[in-house]
Every structure is written in C-alpha cells, then in structure tokens.
VOGU-434096 format. One record per residue: residue in three letters; x, y, z of N, C-alpha, C in turn; residue number from 0. Coordinates in steps of 0.2 Angstrom, whole numbers. Layout:
N
> ALA,X,Y,Z,X,Y,Z,X,Y,Z,NUM
...
END
This chain:
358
> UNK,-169,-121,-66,-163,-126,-66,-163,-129,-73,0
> UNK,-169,-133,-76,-170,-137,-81,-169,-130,-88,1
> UNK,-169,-123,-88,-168,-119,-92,-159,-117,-91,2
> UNK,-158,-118,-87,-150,-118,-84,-145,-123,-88,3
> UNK,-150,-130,-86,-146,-136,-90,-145,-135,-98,4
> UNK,-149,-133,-101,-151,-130,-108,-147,-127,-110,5
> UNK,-145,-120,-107,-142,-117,-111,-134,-120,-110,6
> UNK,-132,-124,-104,-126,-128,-104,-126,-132,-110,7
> UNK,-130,-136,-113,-129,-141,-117,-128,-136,-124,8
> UNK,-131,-129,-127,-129,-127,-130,-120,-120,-131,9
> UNK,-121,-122,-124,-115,-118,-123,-106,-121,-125,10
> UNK,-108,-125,-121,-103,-131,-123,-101,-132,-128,11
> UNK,-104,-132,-133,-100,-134,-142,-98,-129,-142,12
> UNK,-102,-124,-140,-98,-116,-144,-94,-115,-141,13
> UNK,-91,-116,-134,-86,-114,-131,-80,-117,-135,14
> UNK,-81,-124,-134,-78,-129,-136,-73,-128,-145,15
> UNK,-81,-124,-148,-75,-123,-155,-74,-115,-153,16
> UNK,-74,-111,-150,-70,-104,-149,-62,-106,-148,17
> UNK,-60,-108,-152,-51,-111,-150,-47,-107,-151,18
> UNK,-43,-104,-146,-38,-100,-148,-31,-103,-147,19
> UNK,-24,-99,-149,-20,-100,-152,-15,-98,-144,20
> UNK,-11,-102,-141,-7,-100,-135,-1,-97,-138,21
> UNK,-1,-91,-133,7,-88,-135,11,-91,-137,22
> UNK,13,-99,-135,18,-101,-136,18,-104,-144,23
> UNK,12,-105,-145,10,-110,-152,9,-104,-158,24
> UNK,8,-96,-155,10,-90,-161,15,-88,-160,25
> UNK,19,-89,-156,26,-86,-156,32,-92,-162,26
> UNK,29,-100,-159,32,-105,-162,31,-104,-170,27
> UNK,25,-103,-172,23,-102,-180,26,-95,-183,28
> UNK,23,-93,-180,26,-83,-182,36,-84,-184,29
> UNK,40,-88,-179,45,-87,-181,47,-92,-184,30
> UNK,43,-98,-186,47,-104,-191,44,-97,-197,31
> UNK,38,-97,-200,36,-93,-204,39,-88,-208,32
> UNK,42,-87,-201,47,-80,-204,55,-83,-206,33
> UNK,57,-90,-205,64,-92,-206,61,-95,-213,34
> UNK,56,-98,-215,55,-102,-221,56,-97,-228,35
> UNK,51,-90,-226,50,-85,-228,57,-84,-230,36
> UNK,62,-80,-226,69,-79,-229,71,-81,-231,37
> UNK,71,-87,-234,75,-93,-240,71,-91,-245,38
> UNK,65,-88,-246,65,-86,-251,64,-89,-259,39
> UNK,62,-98,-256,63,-101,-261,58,-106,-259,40
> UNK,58,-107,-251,52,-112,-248,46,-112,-253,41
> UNK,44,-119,-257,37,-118,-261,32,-116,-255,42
> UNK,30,-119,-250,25,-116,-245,24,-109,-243,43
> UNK,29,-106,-241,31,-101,-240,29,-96,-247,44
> UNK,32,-96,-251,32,-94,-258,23,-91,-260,45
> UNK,21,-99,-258,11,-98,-258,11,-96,-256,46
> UNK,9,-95,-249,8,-91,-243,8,-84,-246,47
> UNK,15,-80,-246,16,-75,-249,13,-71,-252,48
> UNK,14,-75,-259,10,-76,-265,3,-72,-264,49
> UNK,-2,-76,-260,-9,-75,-259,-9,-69,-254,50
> UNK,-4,-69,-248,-5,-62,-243,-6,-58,-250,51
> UNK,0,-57,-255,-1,-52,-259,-8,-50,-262,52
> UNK,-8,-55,-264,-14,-56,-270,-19,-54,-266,53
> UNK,-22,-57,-259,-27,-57,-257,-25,-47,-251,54
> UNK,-21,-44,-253,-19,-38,-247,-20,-41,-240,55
> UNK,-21,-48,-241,-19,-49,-231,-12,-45,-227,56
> UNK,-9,-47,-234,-1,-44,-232,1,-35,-231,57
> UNK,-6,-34,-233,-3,-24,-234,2,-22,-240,58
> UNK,4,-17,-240,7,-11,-244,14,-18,-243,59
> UNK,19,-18,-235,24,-20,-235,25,-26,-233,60
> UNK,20,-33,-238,22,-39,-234,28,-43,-234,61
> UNK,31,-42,-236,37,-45,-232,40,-40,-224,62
> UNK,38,-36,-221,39,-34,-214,32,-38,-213,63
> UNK,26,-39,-215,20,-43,-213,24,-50,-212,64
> UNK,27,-50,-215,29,-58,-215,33,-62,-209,65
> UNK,35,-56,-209,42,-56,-204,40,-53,-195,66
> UNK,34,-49,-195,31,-49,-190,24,-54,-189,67
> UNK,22,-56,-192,18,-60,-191,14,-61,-185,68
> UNK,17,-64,-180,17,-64,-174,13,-55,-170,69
> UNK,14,-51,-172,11,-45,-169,3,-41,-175,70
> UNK,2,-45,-178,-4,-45,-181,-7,-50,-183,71
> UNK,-15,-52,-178,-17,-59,-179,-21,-58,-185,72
> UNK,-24,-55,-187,-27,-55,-192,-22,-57,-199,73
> UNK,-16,-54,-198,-11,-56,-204,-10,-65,-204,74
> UNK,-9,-68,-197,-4,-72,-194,-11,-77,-195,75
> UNK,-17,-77,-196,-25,-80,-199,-25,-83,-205,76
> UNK,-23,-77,-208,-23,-76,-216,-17,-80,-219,77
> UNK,-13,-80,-217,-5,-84,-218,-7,-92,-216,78
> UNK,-11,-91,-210,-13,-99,-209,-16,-101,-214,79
> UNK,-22,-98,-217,-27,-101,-220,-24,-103,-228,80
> UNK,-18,-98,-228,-16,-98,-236,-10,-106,-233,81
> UNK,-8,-107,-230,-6,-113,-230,-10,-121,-228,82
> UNK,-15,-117,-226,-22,-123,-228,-22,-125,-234,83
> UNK,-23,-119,-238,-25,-119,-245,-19,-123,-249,84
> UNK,-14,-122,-247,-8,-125,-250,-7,-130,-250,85
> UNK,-9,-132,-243,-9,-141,-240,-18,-145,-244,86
> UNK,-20,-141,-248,-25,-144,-252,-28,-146,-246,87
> UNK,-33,-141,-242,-35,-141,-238,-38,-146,-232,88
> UNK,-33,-151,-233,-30,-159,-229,-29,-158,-223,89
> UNK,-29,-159,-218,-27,-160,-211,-20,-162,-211,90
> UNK,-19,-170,-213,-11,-174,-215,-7,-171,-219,91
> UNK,-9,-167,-223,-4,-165,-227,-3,-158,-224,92
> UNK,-6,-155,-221,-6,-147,-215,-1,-150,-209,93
> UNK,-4,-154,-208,1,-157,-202,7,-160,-203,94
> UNK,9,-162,-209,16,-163,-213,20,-158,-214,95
> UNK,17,-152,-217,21,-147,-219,21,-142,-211,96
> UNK,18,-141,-206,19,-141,-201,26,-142,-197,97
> UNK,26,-148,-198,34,-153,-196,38,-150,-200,98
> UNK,35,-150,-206,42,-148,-211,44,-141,-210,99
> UNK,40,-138,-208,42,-130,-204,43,-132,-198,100
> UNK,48,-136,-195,51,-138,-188,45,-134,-182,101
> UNK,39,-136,-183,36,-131,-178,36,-136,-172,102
> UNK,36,-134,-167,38,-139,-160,31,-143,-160,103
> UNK,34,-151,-158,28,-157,-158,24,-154,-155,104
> UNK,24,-151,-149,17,-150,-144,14,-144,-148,105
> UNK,14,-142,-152,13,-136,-157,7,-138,-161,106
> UNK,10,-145,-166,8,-144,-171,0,-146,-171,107
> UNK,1,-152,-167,-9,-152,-167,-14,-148,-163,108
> UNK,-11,-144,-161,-14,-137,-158,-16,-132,-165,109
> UNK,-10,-131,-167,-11,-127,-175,-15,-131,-179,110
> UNK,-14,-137,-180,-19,-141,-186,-25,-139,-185,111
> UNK,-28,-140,-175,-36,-139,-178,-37,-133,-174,112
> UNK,-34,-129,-175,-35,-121,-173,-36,-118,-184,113
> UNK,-31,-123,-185,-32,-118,-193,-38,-121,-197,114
> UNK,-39,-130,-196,-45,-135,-199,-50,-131,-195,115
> UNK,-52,-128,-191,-58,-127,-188,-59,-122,-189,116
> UNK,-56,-116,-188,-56,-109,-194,-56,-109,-198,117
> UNK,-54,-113,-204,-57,-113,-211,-60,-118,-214,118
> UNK,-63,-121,-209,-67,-128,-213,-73,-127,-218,119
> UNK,-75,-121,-217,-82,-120,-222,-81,-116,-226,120
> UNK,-73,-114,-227,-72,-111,-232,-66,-116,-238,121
> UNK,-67,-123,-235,-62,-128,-238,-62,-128,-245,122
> UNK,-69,-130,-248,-71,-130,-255,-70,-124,-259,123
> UNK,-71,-120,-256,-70,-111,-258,-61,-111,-261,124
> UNK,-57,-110,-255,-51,-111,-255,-46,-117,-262,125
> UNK,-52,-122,-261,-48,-129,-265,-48,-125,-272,126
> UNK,-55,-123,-274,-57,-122,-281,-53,-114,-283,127
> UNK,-51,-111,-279,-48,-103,-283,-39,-108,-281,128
> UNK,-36,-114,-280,-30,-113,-280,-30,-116,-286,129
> UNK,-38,-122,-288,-35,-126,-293,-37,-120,-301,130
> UNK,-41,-116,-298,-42,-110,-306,-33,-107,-304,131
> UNK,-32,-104,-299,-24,-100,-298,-18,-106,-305,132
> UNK,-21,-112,-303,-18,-116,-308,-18,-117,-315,133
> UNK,-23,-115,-315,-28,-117,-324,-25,-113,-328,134
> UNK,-25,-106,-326,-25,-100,-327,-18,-98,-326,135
> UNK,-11,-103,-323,-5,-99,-324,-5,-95,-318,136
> UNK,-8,-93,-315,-5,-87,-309,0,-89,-305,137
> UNK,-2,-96,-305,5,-100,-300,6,-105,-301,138
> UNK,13,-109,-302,18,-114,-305,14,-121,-300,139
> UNK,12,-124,-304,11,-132,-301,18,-133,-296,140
> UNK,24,-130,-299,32,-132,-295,32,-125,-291,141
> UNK,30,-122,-287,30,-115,-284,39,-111,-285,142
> UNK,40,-107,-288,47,-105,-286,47,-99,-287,143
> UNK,53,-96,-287,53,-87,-286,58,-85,-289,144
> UNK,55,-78,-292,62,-75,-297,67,-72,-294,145
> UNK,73,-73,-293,77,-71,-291,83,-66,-295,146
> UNK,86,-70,-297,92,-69,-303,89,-61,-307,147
> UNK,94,-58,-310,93,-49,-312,91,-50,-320,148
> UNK,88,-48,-325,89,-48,-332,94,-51,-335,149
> UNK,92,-54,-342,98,-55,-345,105,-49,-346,150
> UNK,102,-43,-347,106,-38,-348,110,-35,-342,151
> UNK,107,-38,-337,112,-34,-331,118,-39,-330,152
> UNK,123,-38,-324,131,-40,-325,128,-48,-320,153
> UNK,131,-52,-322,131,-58,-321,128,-64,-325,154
> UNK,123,-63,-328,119,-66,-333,120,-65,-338,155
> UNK,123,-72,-343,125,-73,-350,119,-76,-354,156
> UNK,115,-72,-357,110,-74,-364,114,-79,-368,157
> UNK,109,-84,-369,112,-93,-371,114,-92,-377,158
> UNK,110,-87,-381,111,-86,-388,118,-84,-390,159
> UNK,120,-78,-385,126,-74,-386,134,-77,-383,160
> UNK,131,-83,-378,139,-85,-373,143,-88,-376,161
> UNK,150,-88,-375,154,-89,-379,157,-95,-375,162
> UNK,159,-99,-377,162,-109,-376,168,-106,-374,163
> UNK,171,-108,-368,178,-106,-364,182,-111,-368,164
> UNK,191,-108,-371,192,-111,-374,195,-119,-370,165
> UNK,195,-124,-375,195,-129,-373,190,-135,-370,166
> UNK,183,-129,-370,178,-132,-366,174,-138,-373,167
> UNK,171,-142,-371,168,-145,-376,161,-142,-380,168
> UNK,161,-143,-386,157,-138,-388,149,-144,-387,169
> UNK,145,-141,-389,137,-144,-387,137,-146,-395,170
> UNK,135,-156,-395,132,-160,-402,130,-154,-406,171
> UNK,126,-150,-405,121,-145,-410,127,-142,-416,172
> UNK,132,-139,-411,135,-132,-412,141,-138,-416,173
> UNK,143,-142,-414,148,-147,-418,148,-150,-425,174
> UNK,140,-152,-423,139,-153,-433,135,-148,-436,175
> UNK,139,-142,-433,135,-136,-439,127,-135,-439,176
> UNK,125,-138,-432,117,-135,-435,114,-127,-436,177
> UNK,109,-130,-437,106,-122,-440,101,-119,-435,178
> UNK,99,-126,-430,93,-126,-427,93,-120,-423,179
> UNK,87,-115,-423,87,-107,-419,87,-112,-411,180
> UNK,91,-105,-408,94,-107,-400,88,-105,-396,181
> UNK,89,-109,-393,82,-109,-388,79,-101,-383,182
> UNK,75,-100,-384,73,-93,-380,75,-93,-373,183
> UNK,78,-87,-374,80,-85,-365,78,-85,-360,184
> UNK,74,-87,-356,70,-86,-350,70,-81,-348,185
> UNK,65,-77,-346,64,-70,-342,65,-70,-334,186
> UNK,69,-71,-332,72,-72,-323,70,-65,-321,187
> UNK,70,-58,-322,67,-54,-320,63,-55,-316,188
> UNK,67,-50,-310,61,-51,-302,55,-45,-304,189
> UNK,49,-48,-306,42,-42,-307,39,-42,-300,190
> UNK,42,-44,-294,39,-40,-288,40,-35,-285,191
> UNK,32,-33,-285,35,-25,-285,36,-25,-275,192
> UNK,35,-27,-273,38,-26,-264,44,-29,-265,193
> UNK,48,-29,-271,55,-30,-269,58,-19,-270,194
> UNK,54,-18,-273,55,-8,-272,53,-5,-264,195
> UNK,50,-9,-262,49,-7,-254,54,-6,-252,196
> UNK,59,-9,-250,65,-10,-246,70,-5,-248,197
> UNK,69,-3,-254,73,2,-256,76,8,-253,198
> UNK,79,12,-253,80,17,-250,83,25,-256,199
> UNK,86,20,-262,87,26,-267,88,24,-273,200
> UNK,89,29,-278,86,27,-286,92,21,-286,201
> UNK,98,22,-284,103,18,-286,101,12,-285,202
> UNK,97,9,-281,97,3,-279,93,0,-284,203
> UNK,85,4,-289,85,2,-294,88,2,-301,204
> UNK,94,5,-300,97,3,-306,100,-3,-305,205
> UNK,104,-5,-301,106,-9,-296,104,-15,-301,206
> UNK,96,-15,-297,91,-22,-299,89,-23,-306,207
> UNK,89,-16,-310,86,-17,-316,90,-15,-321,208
> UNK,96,-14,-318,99,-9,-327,100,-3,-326,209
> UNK,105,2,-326,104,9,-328,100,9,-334,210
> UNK,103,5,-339,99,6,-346,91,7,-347,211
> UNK,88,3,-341,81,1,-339,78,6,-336,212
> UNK,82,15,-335,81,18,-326,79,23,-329,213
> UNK,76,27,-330,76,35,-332,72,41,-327,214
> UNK,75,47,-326,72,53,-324,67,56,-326,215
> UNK,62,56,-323,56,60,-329,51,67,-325,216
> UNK,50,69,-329,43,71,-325,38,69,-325,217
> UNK,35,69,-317,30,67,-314,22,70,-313,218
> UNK,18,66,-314,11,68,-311,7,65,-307,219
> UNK,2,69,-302,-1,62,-297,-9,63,-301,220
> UNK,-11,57,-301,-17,57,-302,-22,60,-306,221
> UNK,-23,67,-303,-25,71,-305,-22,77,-313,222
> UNK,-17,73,-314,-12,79,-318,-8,83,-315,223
> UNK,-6,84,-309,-7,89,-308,5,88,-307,224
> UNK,8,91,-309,15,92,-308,16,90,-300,225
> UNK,22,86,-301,24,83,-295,30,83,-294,226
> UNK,34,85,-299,42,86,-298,43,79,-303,227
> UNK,51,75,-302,53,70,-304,53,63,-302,228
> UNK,52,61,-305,50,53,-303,56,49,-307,229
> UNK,57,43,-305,62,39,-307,59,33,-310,230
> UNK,60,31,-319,53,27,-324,58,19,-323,231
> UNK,54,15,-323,57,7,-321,54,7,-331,232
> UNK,59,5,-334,57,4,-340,53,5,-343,233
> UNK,55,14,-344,50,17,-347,48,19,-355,234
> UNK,42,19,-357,39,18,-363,38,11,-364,235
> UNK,35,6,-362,34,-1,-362,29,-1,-356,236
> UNK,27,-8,-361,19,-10,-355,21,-10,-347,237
> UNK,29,-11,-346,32,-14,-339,32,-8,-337,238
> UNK,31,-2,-340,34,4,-336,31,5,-328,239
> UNK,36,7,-325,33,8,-317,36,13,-316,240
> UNK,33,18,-311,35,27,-310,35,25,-301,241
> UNK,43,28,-299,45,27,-293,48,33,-292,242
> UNK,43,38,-284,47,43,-282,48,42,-275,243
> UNK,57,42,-273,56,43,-266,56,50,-264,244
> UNK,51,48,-256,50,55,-255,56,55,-250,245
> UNK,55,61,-248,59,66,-242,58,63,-237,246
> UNK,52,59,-233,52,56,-227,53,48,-228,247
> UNK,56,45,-233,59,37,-234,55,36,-237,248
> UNK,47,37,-237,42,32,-243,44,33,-249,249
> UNK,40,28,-253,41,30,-258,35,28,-263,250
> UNK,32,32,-266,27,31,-272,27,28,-277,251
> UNK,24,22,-279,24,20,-284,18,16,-288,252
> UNK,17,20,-296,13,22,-299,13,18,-307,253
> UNK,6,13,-307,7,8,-314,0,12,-317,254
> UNK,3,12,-323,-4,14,-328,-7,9,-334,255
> UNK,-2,6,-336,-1,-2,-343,-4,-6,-339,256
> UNK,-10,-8,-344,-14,-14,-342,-10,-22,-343,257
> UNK,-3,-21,-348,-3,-29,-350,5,-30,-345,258
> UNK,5,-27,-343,12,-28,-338,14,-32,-334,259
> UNK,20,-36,-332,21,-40,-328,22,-41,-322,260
> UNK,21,-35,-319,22,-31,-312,18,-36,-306,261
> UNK,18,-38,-302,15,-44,-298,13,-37,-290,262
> UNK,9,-36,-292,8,-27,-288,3,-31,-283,263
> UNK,4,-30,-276,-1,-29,-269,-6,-29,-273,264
> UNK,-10,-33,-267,-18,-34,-268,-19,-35,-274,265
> UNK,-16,-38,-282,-16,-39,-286,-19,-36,-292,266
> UNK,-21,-30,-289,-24,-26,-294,-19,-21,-298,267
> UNK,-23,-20,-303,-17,-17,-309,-23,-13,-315,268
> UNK,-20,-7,-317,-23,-6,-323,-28,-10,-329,269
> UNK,-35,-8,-330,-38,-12,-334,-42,-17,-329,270
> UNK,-43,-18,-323,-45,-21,-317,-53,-19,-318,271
> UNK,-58,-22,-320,-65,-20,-317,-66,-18,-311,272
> UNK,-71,-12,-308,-71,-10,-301,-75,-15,-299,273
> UNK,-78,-21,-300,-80,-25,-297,-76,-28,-294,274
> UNK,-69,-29,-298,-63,-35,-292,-62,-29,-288,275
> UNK,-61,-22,-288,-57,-19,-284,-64,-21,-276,276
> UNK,-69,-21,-278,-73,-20,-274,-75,-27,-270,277
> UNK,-72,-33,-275,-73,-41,-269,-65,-38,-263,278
> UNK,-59,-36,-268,-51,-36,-266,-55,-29,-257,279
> UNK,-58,-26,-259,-59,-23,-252,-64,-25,-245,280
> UNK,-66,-28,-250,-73,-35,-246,-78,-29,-244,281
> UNK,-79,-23,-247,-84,-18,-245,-83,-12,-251,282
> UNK,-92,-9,-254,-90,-5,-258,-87,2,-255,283
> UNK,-84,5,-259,-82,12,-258,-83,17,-261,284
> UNK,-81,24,-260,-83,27,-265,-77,33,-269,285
> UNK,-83,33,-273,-76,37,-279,-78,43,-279,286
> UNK,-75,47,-283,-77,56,-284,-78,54,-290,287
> UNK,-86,60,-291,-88,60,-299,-82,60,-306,288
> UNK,-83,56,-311,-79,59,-316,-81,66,-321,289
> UNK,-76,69,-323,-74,75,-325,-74,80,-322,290
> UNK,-72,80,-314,-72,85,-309,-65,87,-307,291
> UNK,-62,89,-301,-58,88,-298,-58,84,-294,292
> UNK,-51,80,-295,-50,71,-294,-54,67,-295,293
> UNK,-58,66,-302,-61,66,-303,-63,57,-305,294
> UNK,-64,51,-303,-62,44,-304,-59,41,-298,295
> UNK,-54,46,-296,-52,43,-290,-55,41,-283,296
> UNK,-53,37,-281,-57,34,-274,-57,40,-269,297
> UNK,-62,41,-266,-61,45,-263,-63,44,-252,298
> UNK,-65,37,-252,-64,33,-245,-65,26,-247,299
> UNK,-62,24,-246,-62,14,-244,-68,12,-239,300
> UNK,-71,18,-237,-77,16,-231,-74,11,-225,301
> UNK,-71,9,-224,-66,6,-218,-64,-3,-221,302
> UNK,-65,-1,-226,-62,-9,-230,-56,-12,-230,303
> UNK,-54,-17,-233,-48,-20,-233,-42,-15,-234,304
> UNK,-44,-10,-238,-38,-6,-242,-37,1,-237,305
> UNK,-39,1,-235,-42,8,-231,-34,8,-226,306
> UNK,-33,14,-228,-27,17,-223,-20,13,-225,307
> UNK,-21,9,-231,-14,5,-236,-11,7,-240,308
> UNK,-13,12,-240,-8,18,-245,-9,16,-251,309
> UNK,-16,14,-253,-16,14,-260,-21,17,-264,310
> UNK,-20,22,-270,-24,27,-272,-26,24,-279,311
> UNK,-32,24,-280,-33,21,-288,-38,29,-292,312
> UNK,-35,27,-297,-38,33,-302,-43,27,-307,313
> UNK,-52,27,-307,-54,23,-312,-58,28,-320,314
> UNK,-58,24,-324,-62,27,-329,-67,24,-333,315
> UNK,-71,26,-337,-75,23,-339,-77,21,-348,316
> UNK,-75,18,-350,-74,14,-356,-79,16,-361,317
> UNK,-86,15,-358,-91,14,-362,-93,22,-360,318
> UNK,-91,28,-361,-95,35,-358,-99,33,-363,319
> UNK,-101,33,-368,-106,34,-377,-112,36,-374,320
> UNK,-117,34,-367,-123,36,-366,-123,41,-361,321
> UNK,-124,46,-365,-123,52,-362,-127,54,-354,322
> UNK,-134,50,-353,-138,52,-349,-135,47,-344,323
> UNK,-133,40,-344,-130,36,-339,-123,39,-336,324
> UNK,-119,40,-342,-114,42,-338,-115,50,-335,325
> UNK,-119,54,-336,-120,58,-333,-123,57,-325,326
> UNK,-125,52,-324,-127,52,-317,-121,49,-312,327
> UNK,-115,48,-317,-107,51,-314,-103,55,-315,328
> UNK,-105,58,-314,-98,65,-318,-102,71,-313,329
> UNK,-95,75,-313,-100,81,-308,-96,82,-302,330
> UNK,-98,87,-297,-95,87,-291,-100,82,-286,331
> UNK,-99,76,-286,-102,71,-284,-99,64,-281,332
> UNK,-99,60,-279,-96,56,-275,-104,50,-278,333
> UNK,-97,43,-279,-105,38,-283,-101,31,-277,334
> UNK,-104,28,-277,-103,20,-273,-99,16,-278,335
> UNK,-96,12,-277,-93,8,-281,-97,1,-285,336
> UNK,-102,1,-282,-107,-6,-282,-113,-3,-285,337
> UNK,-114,2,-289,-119,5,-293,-120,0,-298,338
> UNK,-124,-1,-299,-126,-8,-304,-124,-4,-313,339
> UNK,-124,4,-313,-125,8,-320,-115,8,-321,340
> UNK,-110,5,-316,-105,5,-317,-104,2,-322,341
> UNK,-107,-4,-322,-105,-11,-325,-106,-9,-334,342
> UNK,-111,-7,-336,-115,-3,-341,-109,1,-345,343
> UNK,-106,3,-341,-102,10,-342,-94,6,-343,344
> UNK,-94,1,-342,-88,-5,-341,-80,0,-336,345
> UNK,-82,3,-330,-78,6,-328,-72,1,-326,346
> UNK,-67,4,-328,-59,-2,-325,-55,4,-322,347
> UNK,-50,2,-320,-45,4,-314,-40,6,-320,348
> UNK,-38,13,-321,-35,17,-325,-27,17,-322,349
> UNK,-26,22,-317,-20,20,-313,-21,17,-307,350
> UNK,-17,15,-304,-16,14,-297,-9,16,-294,351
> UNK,-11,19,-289,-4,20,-284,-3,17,-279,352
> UNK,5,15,-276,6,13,-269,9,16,-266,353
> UNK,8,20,-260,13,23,-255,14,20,-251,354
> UNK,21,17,-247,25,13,-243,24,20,-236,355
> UNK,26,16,-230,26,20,-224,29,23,-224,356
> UNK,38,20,-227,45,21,-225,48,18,-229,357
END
C-alpha cells in the first residue's frame, strides 16, 4: 500500500503536465491560423510561416501545411511554438495575440498553457535565435510580406522613370531644379520560392516575374546527366532558379548561386556548410562518395526531418588539396554527414533540389 501511495504522488505531476489539446481547441486554432495566414500580411502569421519554412516544420508545401494544420499535429506544434516565439515567449502577450486571432474565450487559456508548458524549457533557446533572426536582418523588427511584381512588370512605376500627370503638382525637389539623385527603388519582388508551388505552368511564371525574366533551357539533374528542358527564373544571375514542370503536376525546382535572394524551404541554399544541413535534419545522413556515380549527393536522410520532402542536395568539397583526407571520401562509397574529416575539407551544399508532390 505505502509503495502504492508513492508512486501516486509521483504520478500525478506527470499526468498532470501530459496536456493535451481538445478537438475543439485544434479545430478552433487550426482554422483562425488558416484565415490570419490568407491575409497574408498578419505580422504573427507572417513569423510563424517564416520559421515553419526556415525551420521545414512546414515541408516542401507550406502553405497547404498552413492551411491544413489541423490534420498534422506535429506541424500544428511547430506553428504553436513559433507563435510562442513571436509573442517573446510571455504567456500575456501569447494570450493577447491569441484573442487577437478571434480564437474562442474558452480556447484560449487551454492554448496558452498547452503551448507554455510545451515549450517552457525551450523559452531562452527560442528568445535568443529570434533576437540573432533580428541582428542579422532575416526578419523585419516591423514583419511584412512581399507582395507586389518587379519594377519591370505591368503595374509598377520606377520613382526615377514616372512621369507627373498633367496638372498634377510637381514635388519641392523637382520645382526648384534640383539635382539631387532620386531615391533607390525598393525591390518588392516576391523571393518566395512556395509562391512557384501552386503553379501549374510556365505562363504563370512569367506572369509573376516578367517574360523578359523567363527563359527555356536545357536541363540537368544532379548528376549531369540531360533532362530535357527546364524553364530559367532569371537566368545567368546570382537569382537564377531552374523550374521543370513535370508530366504528373510537380514540379522541380533547382538553386545553384550561393548569393541569391531566393527564401527556399528549410532554409538551405547553395554554399550552406553540411553542418547546418545536418542541425535543419536534426539527424545525420548520408552522402554517396565524391567522384563516383551521384557522387556528393545525399543518398538517405536516415528517417530525418527531410526524409521523404522531396529534397535532394548535391554537396562538394572546397578544401580537396589533401589528397589522403579527401580520399577517404570519394570512391563507390557512402560517408555519414557528421564525419568530423568534413569540416577540414569545408564541404558546403553545391546545389539543392525541391520536388513539390503536385
């Protein structure tokens, strides 16, 4: 009996913090989430996003993540914690923007300490990568979202070039003759690339980016090897992006330029150390030797973050000059991604691919 009482008294707390979320209180968040999301402009929403991408919470298609939420709790977690993060990982201020997503009163303090209690010992963790996210520019103090098409596409007048309708007032500068150069254009260009998911054919990227911007090319995968034609997002420039749709509605899309503005899933890009790609999978993986057949390419995820996301990365190795170290990768051989002789060899992420489901 007295061993009985015992393990009640340690039972209880644990039961007590195992909290789960009632259909009604994921059905309520799943679908405010999904209406703040549509506007497309919600600052909260925007982070949230933002980090699913960055972090592949969201997969290959998060905006359908976004929008189903509710049928993936692991995503519908992740989306919680990143609006922790956003609410500067405060309870009142979680609770605030909570209301502010209309989410039903008897909701919200059920959500509050279902999200505080899930991520409370990750609080400090969370604070300090949004206030570097800051430091560093990745995200706007003021959160907003690029919408509007290039200067050069139809709707959008460059400051420098527009002409004063007649009769309109001309601007003090322009009235007494100055000389002073016109202020720099702003870049409004949408660099997300899950805005090419939803696409269905080349037209729609010219559409968004310019004929002038759009080109036909031949294609290769990975390995060299001829793939027919691809459709180039501003090609010969660091921005270049290679987009094929396939025959079954996916479609491939392929970044090689390290300095590009491209805002790509899981955050990784070109020039990327295999060390990030290997925190971004939360487990290492493994590559096929270089100089072989596929030879840099990842060749399993090992059941990681990335595993079954449609995404295929080619890496290379910067430093080969030691002939004896890099030789204990190259070959028909398969290496771990968390080999400590990588680092040495400064392997980075050469291309990467994304294939979309549909």
């Amino acid at each position: 009996m007295k061993r009985f009482l015992i393990f009640l008294l340690f039972a209880l707390p644990l039961a007590a913090g195992a909290q789960t979320l009632s259909e009604s209180a994921v059905e309520d968040i799943s679908e405010k989430m999904a209406a703040k999301f549509q506007l497309r402009n919600d600052p909260a929403l925007v982070f949230v996003t933002e980090q699913m991408s960055r972090s592949g919470s969201g997969g290959l298609e998060v905006d359908k993540t976004m929008m189903e939420l509710g049928k993936d709790p692991a995503a519908l977690d992740a989306a919680l914690k990143f609006l922790y993060q956003y609410s500067d990982c405060n309870r009142q201020t979680l609770i605030a923007n909570l209301r502010g997503m209309d989410v039903k009163s008897g909701n919200v303090f059920p959500l509050a300490t279902y999200i505080v209690n899930k991520n409370k010992t990750e609080a400090k963790t969370l604070q300090d990568e949004k206030a570097e996210l800051l430091r560093i520019g990745a995200i706007p103090a003021v959160t907003s979202v690029m919408v509007a098409p290039p200067a050069n596409q139809p709707g959008v007048v460059a400051n420098a070039t527009a002409e004063t309708p007649a009769g309109a007032a001309q601007p003090a500068a322009a009235a007494a003759g100055s000389t002073a150069a016109a202020a720099p254009v702003e870049d409004t260009r949408n660099w997300e690339v899950r805005s090419v998911f939803a696409m269905t054919r080349p037209d729609d990227l010219q559409t968004l980016y310019g004929k002038e911007n759009v080109e036909l090319r031949d294609a290769t995968d990975l390995d060299g090897n001829y793939t027919g034609k691809a459709w180039y997002v501003y090609p010969d420039t660091e921005n270049e992006m290679q987009v094929i749709f396939n025959a079954d509605s996916s479609k491939t899309i392929t970044f090689t330029h390290e300095r590009s503005k491209w805002k790509s899933p899981f955050g990784i890009k070109p020039g990327d150390p295999i060390d990030k790609v290997n925190k971004v999978n939360a487990r290492a993986f493994r590559v096929n030797g270089f100089e072989w057949t596929n030879g840099g390419i990842v060749d399993s995820w090992e059941g990681g973050a990335m595993d079954k996301k449609g995404v295929q990365i080619l890496f290379r190795a910067i430093n080969s000059g030691d002939p004896k170290l890099y030789d204990q990768f190259t070959g028909e051989k398969k290496f771990r991604s968390d080999n400590s002789g990588l680092k040495k060899l400064n392997v980075v992420v050469d291309k990467v691919v994304f294939k979309t489901y549909q």
